[in-house]
C-alpha positions as a Markdown table, in Angstrom:
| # | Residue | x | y | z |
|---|---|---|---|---|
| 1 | Unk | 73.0 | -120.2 | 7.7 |
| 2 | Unk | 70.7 | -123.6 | 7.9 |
| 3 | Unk | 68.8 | -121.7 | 10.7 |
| 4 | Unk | 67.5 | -118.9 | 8.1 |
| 5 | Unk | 65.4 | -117.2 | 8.9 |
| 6 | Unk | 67.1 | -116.0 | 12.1 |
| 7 | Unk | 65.8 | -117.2 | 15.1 |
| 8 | Unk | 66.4 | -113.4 | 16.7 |
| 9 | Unk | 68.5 | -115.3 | 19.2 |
| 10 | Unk | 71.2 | -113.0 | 20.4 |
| 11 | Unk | 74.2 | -115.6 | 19.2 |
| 12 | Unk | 72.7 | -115.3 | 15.8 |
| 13 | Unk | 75.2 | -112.3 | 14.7 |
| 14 | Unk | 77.6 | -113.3 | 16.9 |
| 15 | Unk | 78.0 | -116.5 | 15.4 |
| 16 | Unk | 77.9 | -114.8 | 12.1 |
| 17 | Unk | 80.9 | -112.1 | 13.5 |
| 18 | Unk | 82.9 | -115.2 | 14.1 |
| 19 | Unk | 82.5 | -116.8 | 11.5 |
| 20 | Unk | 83.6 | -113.4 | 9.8 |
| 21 | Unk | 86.5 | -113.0 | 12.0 |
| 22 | Unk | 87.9 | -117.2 | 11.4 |
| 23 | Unk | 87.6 | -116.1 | 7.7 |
| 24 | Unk | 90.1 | -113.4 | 8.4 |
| 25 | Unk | 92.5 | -114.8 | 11.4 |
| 26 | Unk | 93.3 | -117.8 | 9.3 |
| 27 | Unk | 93.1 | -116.1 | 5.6 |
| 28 | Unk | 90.8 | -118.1 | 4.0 |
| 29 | Unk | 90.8 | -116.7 | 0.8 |
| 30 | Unk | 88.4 | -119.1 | -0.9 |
| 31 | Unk | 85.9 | -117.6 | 1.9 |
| 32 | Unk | 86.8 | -113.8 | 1.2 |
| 33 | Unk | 85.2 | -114.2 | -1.9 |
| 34 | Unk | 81.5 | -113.0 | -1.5 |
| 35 | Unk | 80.4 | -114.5 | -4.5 |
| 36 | Unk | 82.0 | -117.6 | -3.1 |
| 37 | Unk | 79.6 | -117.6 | 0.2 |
| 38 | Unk | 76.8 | -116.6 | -1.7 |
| 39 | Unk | 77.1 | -119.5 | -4.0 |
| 40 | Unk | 77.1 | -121.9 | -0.6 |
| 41 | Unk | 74.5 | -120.0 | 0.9 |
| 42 | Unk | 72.2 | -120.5 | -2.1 |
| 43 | Unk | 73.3 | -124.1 | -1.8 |
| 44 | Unk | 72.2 | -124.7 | 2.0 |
| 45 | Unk | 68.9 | -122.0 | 1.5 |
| 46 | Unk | 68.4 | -122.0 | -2.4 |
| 47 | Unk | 64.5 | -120.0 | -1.3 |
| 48 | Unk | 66.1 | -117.3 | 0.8 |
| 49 | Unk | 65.3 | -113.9 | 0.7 |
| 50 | Unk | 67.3 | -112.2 | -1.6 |
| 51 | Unk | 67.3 | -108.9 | 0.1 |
| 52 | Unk | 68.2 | -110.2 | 3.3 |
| 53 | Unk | 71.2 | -112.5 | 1.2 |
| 54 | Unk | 72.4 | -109.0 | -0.4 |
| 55 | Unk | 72.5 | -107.4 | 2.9 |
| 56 | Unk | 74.4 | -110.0 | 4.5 |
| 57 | Unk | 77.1 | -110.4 | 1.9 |
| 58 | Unk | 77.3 | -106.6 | 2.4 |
| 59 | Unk | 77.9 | -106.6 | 6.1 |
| 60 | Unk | 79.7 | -109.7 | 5.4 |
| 61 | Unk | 82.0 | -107.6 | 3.2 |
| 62 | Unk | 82.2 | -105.1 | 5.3 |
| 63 | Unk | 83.8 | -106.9 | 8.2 |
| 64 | Unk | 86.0 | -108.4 | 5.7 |
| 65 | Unk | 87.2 | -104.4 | 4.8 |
| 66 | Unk | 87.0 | -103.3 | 8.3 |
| 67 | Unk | 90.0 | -106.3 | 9.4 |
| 68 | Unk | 92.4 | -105.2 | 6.5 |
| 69 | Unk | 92.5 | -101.5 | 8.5 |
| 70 | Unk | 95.1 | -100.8 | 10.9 |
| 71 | Unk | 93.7 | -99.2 | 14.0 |
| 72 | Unk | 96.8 | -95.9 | 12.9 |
| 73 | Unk | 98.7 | -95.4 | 10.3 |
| 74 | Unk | 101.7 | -96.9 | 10.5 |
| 75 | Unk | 103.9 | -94.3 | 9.1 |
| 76 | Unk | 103.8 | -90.5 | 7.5 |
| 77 | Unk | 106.2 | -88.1 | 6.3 |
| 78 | Unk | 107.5 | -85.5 | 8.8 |
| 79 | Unk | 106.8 | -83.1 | 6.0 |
| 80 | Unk | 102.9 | -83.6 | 6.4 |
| 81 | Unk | 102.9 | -83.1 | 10.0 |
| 82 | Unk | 106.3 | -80.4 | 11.0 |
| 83 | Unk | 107.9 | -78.4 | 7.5 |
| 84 | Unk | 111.0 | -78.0 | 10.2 |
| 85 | Unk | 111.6 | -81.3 | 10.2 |
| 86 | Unk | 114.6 | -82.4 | 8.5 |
| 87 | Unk | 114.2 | -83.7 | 4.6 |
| 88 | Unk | 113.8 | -87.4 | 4.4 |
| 89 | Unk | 112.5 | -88.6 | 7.6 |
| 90 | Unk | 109.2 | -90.3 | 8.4 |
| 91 | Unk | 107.3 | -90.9 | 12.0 |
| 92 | Unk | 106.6 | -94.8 | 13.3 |
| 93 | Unk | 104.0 | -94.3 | 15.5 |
| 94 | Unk | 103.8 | -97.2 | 17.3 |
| 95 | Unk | 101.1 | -98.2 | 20.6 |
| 96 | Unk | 103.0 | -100.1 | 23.3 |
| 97 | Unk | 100.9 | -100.4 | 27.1 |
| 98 | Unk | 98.1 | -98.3 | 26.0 |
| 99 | Unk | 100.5 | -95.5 | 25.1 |
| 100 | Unk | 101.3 | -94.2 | 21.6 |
| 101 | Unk | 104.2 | -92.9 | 20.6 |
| 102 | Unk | 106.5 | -91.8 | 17.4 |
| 103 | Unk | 110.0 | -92.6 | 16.3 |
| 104 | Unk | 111.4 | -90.1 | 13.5 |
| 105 | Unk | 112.9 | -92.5 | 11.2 |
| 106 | Unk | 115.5 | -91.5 | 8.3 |
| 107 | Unk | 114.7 | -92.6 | 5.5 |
| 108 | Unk | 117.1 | -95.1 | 3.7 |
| 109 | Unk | 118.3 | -94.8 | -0.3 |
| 110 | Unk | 116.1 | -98.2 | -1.0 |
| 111 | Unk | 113.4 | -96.3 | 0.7 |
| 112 | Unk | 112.5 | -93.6 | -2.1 |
């Protein structure tokens, strides 16, 4: 962030994505916080631009979002996908060598 305004060097964002992506792979929680970073980004540049601050803590956001999504759903009720399906199941769909594939599951009594 010390090298504001970006230097339109091509390891600019990427250093930014991995900075984004540390935050994540090691849960640093004090990071997550966007008003957090923007409070040490105003500390290293306190004359930034602010539109440029606000879109960064967007995208910054964003990335943050986009790493809490599984790449599938993890699970749905047979219900929503086959009304022949038998009453209390669900499908694990699961991705193993590049293939996906679902397990019908019966649901247990701690389950409902």
């Amino acid at each position: 962030m010390k090298e504001y305004p970006e230097s339109n060097h091509p390891a600019d964002k990427e250093r930014f994505f991995l900075f984004a992506k540390n935050v994540c792979s090691f849960n640093a929680k004090k990071w997550k916080d966007v008003k957090f970073l923007e409070k040490k980004i105003l500390e290293a540049l306190p004359h930034c631009d602010r539109k440029w601050l606000e879109m960064t803590l967007i995208i910054f956001e964003n990335l943050i979002d986009f790493h809490k999504v599984n790449p599938t759903p993890k699970t749905w009720f047979i219900e929503n996908v086959d009304k022949r399906a038998p009453k209390n199941y669900y499908f694990e769909l699961s991705c193993k060598n590049g293939e996906f594939f679902k397990e019908q599951v019966k649901m247990e009594k701690d389950d409902f």
